[in-house]
C-alpha positions as CSV (number, residue, x, y, z in Angstrom):
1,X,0.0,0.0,0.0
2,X,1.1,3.4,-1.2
3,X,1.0,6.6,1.5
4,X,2.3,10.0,0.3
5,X,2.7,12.8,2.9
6,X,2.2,16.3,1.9
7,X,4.6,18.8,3.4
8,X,3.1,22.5,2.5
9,X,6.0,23.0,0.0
10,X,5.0,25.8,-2.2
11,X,7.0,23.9,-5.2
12,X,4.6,20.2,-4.4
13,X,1.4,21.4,-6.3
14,X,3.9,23.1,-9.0
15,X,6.4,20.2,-9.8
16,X,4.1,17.1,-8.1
17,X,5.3,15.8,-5.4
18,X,5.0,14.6,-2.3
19,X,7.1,15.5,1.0
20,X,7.3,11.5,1.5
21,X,5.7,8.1,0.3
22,X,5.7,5.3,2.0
23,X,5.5,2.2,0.7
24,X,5.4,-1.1,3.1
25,X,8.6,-0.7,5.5
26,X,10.1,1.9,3.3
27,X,9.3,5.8,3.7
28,X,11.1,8.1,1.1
29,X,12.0,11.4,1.6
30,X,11.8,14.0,-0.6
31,X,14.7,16.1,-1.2
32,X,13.9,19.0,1.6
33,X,14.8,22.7,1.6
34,X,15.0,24.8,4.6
35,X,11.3,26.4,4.0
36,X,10.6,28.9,6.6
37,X,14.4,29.5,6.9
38,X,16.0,31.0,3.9
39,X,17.6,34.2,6.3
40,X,19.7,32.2,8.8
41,X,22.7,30.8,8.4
42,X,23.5,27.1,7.1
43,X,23.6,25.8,10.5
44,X,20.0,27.3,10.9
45,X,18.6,26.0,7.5
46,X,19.9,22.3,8.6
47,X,18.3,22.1,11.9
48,X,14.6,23.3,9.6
49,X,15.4,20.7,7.4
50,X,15.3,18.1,10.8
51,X,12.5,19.5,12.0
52,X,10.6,19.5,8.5
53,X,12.0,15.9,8.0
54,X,11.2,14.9,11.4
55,X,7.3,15.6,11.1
56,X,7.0,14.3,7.7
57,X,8.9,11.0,8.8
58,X,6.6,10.7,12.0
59,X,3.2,11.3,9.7
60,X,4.6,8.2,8.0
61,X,4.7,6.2,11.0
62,X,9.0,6.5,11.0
63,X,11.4,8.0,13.4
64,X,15.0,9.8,12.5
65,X,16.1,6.0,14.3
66,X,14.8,4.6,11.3
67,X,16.7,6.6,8.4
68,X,18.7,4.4,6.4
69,X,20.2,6.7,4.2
70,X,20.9,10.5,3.4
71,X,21.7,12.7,0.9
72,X,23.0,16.2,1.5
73,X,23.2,18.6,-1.3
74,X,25.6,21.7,-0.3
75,X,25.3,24.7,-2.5
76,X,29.2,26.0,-0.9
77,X,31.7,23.5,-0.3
78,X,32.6,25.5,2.8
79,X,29.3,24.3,4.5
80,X,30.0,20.8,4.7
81,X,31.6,20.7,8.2
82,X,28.6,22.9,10.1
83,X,26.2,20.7,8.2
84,X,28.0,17.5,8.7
85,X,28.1,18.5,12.5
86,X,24.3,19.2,12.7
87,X,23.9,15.5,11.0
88,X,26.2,13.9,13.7
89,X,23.8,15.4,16.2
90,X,20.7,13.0,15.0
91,X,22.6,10.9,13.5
92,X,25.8,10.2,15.5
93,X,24.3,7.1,17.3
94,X,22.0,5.9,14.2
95,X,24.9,6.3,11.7
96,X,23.1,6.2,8.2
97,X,24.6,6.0,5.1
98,X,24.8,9.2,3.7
99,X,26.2,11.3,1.0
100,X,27.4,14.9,0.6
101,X,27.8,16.6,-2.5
102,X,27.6,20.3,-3.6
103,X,25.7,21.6,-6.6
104,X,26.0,24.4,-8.3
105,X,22.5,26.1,-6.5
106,X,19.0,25.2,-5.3
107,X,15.4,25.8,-6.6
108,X,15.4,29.0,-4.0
109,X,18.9,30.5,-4.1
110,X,18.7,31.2,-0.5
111,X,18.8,27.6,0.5
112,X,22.6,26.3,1.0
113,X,21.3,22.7,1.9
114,X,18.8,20.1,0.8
115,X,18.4,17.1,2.1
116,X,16.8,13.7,1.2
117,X,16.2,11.0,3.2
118,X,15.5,7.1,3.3
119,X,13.9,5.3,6.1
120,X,12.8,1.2,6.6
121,X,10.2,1.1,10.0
122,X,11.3,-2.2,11.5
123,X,8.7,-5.2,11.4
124,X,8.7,-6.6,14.7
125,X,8.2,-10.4,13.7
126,X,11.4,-9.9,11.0
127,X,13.8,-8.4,13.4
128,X,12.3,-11.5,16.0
129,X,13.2,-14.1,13.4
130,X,16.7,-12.3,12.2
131,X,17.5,-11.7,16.0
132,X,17.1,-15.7,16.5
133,X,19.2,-16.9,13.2
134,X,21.7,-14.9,14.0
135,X,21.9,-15.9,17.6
136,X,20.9,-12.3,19.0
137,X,17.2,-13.6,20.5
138,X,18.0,-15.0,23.9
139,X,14.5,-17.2,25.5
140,X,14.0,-18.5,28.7
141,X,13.3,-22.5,28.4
């Protein structure tokens, strides 16, 4: 079953997208500009991108514990250690895998950063059963 999330982008009606879609276990992000935040400073426009992220992920049923993957798209080259630091703060214990790359600019030139991100909510009975075949599950006879 197929779940798309609406964020309140101004761009989602213009291009067609949603802010995430879940499908089964699997919630994708869509690539997420600082809305709301285009006058602070790249620190500032990371920690919107969390909080926008955050939400969306949570309306799909996900946590930030249960991002997989990210993609970071730096419009300065410069930016990568204050945004890398700002990742390590929700991520250092969760330790996705992620990618940085700059770009030559954003849809809004204000933005330095844009994220995407890729999530699996765990199933319960699978992480039982891959817990117990790899030994992990421990059950009182």
């Amino acid at each position: 079953m197929r779940t798309n999330i609406p964020g309140g982008s101004p761009y989602e009606p213009i291009i067609g997208f949603s802010r995430a879609v879940r499908v089964g276990y699997a919630v994708h992000l869509a690539g997420t500009g600082p809305v709301g935040a285009d006058n602070e400073d790249v620190t500032g426009q990371t920690r919107r991108i969390f909080a926008i992220a955050e939400k969306a992920l949570a309306e799909a049923g996900a946590t930030l514990a249960d991002v997989v993957r990210t993609r970071m798209y730096l419009t300065r080259a410069e930016d990568w250690e204050a945004v890398g630091r700002v990742h390590g703060e929700f991520f250092g214990d969760i330790l996705p895998a992620a990618t940085m790359v700059v770009v030559a600019a954003l849809l809004n030139p204000a933005w330095r950063i844009e994220i995407e991100m890729d999530a699996v909510i765990p199933d319960s009975l699978a992480i039982q059963t891959a817990e117990a075949g790899a030994g992990l599950l421990t059950t009182d006879n």
